[in-house]
C-alpha positions in Angstrom: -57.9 -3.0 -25.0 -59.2 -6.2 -26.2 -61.2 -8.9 -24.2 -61.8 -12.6 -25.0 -63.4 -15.5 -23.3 -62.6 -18.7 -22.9 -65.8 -20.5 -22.2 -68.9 -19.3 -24.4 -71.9 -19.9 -21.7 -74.5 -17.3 -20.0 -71.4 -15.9 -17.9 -69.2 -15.0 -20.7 -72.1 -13.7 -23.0 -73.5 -10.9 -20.6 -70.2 -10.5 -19.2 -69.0 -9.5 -23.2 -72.2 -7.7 -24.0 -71.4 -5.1 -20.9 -68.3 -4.8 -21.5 -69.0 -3.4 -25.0 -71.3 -1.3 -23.6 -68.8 0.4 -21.4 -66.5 0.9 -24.3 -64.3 -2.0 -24.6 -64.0 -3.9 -27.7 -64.6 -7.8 -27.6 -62.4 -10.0 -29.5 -63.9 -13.4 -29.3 -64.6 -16.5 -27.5 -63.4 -19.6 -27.1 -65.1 -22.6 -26.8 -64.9 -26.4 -26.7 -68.6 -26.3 -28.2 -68.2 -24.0 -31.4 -72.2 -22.9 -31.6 -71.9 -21.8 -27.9 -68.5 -19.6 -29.1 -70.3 -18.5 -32.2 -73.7 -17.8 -30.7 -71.6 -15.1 -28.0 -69.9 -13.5 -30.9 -72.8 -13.2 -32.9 -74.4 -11.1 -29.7 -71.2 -9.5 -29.1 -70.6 -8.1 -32.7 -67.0 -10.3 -31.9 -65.2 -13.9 -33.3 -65.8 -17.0 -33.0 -62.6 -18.8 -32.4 -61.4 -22.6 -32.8 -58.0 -21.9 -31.5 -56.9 -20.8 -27.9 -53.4 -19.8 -28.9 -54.7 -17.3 -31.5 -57.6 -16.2 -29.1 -54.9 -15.2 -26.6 -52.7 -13.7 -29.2 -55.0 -11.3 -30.3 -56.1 -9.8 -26.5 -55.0 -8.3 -24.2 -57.5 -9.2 -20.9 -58.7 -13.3 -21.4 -61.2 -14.4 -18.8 -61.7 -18.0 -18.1 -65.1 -18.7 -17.8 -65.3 -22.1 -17.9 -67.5 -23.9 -15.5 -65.5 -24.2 -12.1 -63.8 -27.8 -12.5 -62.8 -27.1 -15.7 -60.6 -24.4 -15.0 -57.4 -26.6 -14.1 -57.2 -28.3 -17.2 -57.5 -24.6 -19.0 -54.9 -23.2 -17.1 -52.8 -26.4 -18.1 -53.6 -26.2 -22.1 -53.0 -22.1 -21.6 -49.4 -23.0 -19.8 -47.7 -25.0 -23.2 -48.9 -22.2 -25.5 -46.3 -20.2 -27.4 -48.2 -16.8 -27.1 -46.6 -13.6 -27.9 -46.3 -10.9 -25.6 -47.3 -12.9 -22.2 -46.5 -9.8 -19.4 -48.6 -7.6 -21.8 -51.5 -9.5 -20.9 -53.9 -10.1 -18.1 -55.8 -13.2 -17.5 -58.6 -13.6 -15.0 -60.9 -16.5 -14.1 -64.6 -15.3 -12.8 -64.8 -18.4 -10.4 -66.5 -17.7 -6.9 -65.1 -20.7 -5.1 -61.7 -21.0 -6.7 -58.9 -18.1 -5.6 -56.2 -16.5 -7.3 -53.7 -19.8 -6.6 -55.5 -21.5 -8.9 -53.8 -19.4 -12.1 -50.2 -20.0 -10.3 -48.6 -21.8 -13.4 -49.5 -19.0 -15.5 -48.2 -16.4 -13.6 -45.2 -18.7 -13.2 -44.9 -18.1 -17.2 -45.1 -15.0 -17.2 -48.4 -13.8 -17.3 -50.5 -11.6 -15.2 -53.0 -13.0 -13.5 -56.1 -11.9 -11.3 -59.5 -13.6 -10.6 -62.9 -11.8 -10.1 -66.1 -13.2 -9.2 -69.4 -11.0 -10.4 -71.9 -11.1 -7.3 -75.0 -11.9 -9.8 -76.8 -14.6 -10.8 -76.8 -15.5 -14.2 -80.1 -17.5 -16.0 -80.5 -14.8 -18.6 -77.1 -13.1 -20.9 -79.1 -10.4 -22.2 -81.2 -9.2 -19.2 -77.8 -10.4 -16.5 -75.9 -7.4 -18.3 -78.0 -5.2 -17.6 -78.0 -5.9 -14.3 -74.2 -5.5 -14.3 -74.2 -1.9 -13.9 -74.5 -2.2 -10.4 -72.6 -5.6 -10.2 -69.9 -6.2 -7.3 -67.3 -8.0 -8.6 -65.2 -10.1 -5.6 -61.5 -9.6 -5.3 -59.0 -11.5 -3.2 -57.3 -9.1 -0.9 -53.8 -9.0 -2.8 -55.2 -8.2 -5.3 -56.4 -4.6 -4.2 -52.3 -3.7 -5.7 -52.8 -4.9 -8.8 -53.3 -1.4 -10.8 -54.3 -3.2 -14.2 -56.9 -5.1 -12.4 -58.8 -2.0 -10.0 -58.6 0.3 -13.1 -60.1 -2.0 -15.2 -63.3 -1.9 -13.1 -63.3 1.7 -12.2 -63.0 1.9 -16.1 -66.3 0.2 -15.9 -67.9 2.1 -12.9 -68.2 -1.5 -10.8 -67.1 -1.4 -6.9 -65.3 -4.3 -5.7 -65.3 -7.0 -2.4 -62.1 -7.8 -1.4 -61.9 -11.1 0.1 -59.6 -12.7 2.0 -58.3 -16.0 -0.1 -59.2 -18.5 2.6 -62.3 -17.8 3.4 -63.1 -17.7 -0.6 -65.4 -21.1 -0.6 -67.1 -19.3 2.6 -68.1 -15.9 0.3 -69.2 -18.2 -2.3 -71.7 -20.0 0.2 -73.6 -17.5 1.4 -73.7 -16.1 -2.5 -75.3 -19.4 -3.2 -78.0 -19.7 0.0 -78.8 -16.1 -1.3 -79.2 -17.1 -5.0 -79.9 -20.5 -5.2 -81.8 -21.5 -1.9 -83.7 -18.6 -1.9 -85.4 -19.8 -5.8 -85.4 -23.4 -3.8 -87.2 -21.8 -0.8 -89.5 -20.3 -2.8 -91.0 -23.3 -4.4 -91.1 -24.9 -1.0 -93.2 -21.9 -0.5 -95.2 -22.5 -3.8 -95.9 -26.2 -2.9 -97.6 -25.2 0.1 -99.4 -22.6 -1.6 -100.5 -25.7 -3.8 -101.5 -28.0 -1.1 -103.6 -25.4 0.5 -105.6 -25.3 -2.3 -104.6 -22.5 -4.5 -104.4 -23.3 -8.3 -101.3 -24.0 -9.2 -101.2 -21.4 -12.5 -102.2 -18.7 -10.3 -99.3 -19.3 -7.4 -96.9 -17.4 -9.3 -98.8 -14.3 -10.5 -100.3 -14.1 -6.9 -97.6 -13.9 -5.0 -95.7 -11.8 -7.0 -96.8 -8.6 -5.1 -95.9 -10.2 -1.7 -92.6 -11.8 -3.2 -91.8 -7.7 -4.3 -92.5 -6.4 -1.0 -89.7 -7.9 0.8 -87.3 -7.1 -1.6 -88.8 -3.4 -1.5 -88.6 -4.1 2.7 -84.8 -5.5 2.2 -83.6 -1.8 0.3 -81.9 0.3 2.9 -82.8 -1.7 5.8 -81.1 -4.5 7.3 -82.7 -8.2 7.8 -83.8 -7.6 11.2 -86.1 -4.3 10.6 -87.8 -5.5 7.1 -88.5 -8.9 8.5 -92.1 -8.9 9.0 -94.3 -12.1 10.5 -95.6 -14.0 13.7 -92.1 -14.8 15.0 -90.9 -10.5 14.9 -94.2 -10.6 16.3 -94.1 -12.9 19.2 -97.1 -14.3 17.8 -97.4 -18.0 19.7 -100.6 -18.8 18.8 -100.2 -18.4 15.2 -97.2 -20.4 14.8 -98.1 -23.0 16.7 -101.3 -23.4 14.1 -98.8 -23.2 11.3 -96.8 -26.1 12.1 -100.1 -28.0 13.4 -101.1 -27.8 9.9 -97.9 -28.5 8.0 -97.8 -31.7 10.2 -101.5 -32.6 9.0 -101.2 -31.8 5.4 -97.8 -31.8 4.6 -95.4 -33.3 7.4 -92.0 -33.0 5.1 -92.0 -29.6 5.3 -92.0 -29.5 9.0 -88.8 -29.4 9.5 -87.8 -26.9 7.6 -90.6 -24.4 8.7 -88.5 -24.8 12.0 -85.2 -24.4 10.8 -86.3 -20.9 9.4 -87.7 -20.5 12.5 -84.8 -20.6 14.5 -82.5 -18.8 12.0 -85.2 -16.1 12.5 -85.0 -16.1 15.8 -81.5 -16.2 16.4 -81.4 -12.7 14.0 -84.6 -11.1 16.2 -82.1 -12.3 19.3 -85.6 -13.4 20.9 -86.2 -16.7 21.7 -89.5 -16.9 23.3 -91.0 -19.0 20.7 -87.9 -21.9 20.8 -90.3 -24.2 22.4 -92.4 -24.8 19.3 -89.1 -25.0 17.2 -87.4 -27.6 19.2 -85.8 -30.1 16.9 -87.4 -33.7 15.7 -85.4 -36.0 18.6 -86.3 -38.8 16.0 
């Protein structure tokens, strides 16, 4: 069973190295760039290809991993090929917001298609497949039938989300407050760290422990029993002198103080604090 890429980035790369590690050999990648394509073959012990049509025609599972708006136009160039053997082989795309519908004109020539999204964030190949050992991968609902598809992944020991196909762009929201606002929250976090006085090269190694602490909290507990803090505490007094200070020294970051504040809240189902988070009327 063979596996390319189309789309040589950090996706494709950890996504190929894990695979290879569970057993499966890696034809090649694809790629518009030919150093990103030969790079993730060079990791992947695999080949570089210039050539879609002879990519395709040498595997048997072909994952699009292109970045998201570029996945049209693929599926178009992938539709006026001349490959051999189309019903023998599966093609995915490993986009979170896109569903299944978007790989329609392929399976309307013949091929079989499927789309899974890996619940991970991706910023480094090599340490990413690591990670992937314990990876969820998101399925549309449909899909739970399609035997080529769940067997792949129980081949590789994964579990799988199914997902209804609607509510797709909704799954791949809260994937991205959890990945990407939490880093952005975090610096919000660092900047006050910053103007409170605290060297700036020291923010990162000092809060490390703390930063640990609630993901140790999070494992096998949900939100509401590791959460931790004045508000869980009913703690008036010490809220109130946070946001006093954030609207001395750094007013812009008032608002959102609140807006986690009432998010909290709403979780704890305890509002006795909502008079100091009342929104800016302004």
């Amino acid at each position: 069973m063979k596996i390319a890429f189309i789309g040589a980035g950090k996706v494709s790369t950890a996504l190929g190295l894990y695979f290879k590690k569970r057993g499966f050999e890696i034809e090649g990648y694809y790629s518009r760039n030919c150093k990103s394509a030969g790079k993730a073959a060079l990791l992947t012990h695999s080949h570089p290809y210039s050539s879609v049509e002879e990519l395709m025609n040498n595997s048997h599972i072909i994952w699009i991993t292109t970045p998201d708006d570029q996945i049209e136009a693929v599926v178009r160039q992938i539709s006026n090929l001349p490959v051999l053997r189309k019903n023998d082989k599966l093609i995915l795309h490993a986009s979170g917001v896109h569903s299944l519908a978007m790989l329609s004109p392929l399976k309307e020539n013949g091929y079989n298609t499927a789309c899974a999204h890996p619940l991970l964030a991706f910023s480094d190949p090599v340490l990413a497949q690591e990670k992937l050992n314990d990876v969820w991968f998101a399925i549309e609902k449909q899909e739970e039938e399609n035997r080529a598809l769940t067997d792949f992944f129980k081949a590789c020991g994964n579990q799988t989300l199914s997902i209804d196909p609607d509510k797709k762009r909704l799954y791949h929201a809260a994937a991205c407050v959890l990945s990407n606002y939490l880093v952005t929250l975090l610096n919000a976090s660092y900047k006050i760290f910053e103007k409170s006085g605290i060297a700036e090269e020291d923010i990162h190694e000092a809060t490390k422990p703390l930063l640990e602490s609630v993901i140790l909290n999070l494992k096998g507990k949900d939100c509401k029993e590791a959460l931790t803090g004045p508000i869980k505490r009913g703690d008036e007094n010490t809220t109130r002198m946070h946001l006093e200070s954030l609207n001395t020294f750094m007013p812009e970051m008032t608002e959102l103080y609140k807006l986690m504040g009432r998010q909290t809240m709403e979780m704890l189902g305890d509002y006795s604090l909502r008079g100091l988070f009342k929104e800016d009327e302004s």
